[in-house]
C-alpha positions as CSV (number, residue, x, y, z in Angstrom):
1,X,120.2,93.8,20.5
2,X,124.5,93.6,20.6
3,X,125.5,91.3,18.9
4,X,129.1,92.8,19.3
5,X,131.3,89.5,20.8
6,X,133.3,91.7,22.6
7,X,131.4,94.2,24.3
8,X,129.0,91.4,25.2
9,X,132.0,89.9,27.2
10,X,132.7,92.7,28.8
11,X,129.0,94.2,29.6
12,X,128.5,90.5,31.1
13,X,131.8,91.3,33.5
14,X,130.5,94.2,34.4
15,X,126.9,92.8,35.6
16,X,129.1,89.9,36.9
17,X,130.9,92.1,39.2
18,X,128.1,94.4,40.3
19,X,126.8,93.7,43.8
20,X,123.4,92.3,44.8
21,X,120.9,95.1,45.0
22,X,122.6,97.0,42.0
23,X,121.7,98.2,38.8
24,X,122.8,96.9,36.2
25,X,122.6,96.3,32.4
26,X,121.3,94.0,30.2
27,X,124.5,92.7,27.7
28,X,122.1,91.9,25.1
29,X,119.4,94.7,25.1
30,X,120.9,97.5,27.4
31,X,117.9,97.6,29.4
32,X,118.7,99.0,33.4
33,X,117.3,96.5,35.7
34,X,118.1,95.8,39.6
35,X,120.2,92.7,40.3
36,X,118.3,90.1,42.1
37,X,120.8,87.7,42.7
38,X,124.6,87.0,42.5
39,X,123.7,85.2,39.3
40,X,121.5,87.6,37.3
41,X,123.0,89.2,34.5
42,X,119.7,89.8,31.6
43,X,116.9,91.3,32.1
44,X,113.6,90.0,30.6
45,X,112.1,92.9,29.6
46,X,112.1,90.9,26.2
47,X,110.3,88.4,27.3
48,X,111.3,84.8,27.8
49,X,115.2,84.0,27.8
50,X,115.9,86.1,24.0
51,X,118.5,88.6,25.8
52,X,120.3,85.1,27.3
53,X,119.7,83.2,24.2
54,X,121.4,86.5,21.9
55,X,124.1,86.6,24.3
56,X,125.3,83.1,23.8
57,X,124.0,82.5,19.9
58,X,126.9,85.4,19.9
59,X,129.7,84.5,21.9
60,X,129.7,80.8,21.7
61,X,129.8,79.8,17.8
62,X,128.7,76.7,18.7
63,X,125.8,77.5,20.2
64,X,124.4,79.1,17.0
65,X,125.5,76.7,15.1
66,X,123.8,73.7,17.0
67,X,120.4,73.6,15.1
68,X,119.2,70.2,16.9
69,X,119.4,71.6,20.7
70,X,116.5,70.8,22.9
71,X,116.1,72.6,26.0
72,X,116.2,71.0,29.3
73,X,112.7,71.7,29.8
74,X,111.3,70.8,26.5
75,X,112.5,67.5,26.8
76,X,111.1,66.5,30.4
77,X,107.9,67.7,28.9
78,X,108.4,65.4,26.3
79,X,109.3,62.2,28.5
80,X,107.2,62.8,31.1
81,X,103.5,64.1,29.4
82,X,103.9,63.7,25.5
83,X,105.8,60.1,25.6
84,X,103.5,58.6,28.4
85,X,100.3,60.0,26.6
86,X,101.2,58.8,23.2
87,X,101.9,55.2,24.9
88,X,98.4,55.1,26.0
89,X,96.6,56.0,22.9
90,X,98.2,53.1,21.4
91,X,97.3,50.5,24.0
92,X,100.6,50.2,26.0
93,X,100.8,50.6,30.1
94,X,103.8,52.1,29.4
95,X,106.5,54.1,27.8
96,X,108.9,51.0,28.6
97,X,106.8,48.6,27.0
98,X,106.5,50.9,24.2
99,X,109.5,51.3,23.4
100,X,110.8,47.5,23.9
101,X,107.8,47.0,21.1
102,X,109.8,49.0,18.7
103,X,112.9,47.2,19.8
104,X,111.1,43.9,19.1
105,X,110.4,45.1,15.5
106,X,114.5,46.0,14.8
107,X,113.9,49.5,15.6
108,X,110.9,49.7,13.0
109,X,107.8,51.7,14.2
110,X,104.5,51.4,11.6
111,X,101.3,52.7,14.1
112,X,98.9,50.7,11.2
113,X,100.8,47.6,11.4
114,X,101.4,48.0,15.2
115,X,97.4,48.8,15.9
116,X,95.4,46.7,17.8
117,X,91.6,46.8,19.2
118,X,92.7,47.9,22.6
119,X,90.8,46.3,26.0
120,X,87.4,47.8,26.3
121,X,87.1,48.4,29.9
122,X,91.1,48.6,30.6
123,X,91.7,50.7,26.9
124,X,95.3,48.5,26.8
125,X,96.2,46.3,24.4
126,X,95.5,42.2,24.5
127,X,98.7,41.2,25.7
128,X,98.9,43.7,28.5
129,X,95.2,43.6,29.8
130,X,94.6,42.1,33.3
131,X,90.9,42.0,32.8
132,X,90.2,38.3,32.6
């Protein structure tokens, strides 16, 4: 991998400037590939985004540097599967109500204090069951 700030910039130019249908090289790597579209640049003959991810960690300092980043696409997962999941296996019909329950509690969040005996046919807690 380059890790070379300089002739990053200018190997990224250089695939920049190349012409649909071209080949080109990877900045990171140096791996030949064809360019697929007016936006490609790496290759992923690495595997994943790690030719992207050098090029940047390299070029932008702050980018290296920010150790609490979460991509894009880890944190939908987390909203939309993880978060909505977690709500249920502790009784709540929601992430909403969830999370105003923490509010309620000054921001505080103890799962043994906050556990209830959930509904048995609905599985949600007391005061959000419709059972009755």
């Amino acid at each position: 991998m380059n890790r070379n700030k300089k002739k990053l910039i200018e190997a990224k130019a250089l695939c920049n400037d190349a012409k649909v249908g071209e080949e080109i090289t990877c900045p990171s790597c140096g791996t030949t590939h064809v360019k697929k579209s007016y936006q490609s640049v790496f290759c992923k003959s690495k595997g994943g985004t790690k030719c992207k991810d050098n090029y940047w960690n390299n070029v932008d300092p702050k980018k290296r540097n920010n150790k609490t980043r979460i991509s894009p696409a880890s944190a939908r997962y987390f909203n939309n599967v993880i978060m909505p999941e977690r709500a249920r296996e502790l009784g709540f019909p929601s992430v909403e109500d969830m999370k105003s329950h923490v509010d309620e509690n000054h921001g505080g969040w103890d799962e043994h204090n906050c556990h209830v005996e959930p509904c048995q046919w609905c599985e949600l807690r007391p005061e959000y069951c419709r059972c009755d």
